[in-house]
N, C-alpha and C positions, 0 to 999 in steps of 0.2 A: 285019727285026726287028719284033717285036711289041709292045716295051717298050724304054724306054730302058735303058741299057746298068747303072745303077745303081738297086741295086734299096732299098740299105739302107748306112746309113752310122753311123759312132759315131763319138763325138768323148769321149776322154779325159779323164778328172779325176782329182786328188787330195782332194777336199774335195765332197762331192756337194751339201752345204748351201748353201755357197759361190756353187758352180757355178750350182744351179739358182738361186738368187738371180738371178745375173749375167744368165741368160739370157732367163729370167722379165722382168725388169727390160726390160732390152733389148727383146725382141722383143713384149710384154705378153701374155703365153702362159702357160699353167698346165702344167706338167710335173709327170708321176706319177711319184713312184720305188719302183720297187719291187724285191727284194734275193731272189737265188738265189741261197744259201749266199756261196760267198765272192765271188759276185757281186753290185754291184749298180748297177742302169741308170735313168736320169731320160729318161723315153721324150717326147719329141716328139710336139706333139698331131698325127694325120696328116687328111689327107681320102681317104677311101678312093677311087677309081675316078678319080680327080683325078692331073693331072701332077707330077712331082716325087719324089722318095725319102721316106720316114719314115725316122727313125735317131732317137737314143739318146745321154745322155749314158753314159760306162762308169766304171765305176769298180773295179778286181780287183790289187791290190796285185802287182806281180810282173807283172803282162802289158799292162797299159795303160800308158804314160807319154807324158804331155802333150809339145809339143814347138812353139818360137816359128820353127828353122830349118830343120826337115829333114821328110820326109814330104810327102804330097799334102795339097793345099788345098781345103776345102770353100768350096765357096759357097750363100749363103742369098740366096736369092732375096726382094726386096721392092719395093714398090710405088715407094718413090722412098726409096734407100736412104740420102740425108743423114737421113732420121727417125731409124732405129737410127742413125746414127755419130754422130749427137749426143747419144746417151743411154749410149754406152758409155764414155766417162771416169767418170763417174756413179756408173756401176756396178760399177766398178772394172777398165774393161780398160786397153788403150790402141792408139789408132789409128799404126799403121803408116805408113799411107797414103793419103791422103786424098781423097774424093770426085776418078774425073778419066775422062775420055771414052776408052773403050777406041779405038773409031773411029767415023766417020761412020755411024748405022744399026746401029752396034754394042750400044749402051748403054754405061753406067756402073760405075767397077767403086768399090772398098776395100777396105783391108786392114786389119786389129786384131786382138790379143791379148786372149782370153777369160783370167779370174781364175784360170785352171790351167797360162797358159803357152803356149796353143795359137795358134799362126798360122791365123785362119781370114780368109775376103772376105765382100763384102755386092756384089750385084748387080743393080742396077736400069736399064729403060728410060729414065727420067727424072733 
């Protein structure tokens, strides 16, 4: 393989103001939103040539919908991931799951609900 296996992700809204509020908040990130027709996405700032996926908030009435139980889990990779779980009650989500050692040498995981509903993780070394 040349790339990892993910190349691009989106993550579901109903309210894009909202959303990027929350995530902005959280993460301290500036998201663009920008709207094709009855689409419209709050894009993730990415590093190009750097590790990791770029993705997207979504937002298309009729094809996205948020979800706290069912579907795959994204994980957001951070430097020492108790910084974001302490700013997302905050911000309006709420944590799932709380900072806890996957395994020895594994890192760390969390779980929490973004302001639309969505079951996402936070995952750091520390």
């Amino acid at each position: 393989m040349e790339t990892n296996m993910v190349g691009w992700f989106e993550i579901p809204v109903t309210d894009m103001a909202r959303a990027r509020s929350f995530y902005e908040r959280v993460f301290g990130i500036e998201i663009q939103v920008h709207r094709m027709n009855q689409l419209e996405m709050g894009w993730f700032p990415s590093a190009q040539g750097k590790p990791g996926a770029a993705g997207s908030l979504v937002k298309h009435e009729g094809f996205y919908y948020p979800d706290r139980e069912k579907g795959p889990v994204l994980y957001f990779s951070c430097t020492d991931l108790q910084e974001q779980l302490d700013r997302i009650p905050g911000a309006g989500g709420e944590i799932l799951q709380p900072k806890k050692l996957i395994a020895e040498g594994m890192g760390y995981m969390a779980l929490f609900t973004d302001t639309e509903g969505n079951r996402l993780a936070l995952y750091s070394q520390k």
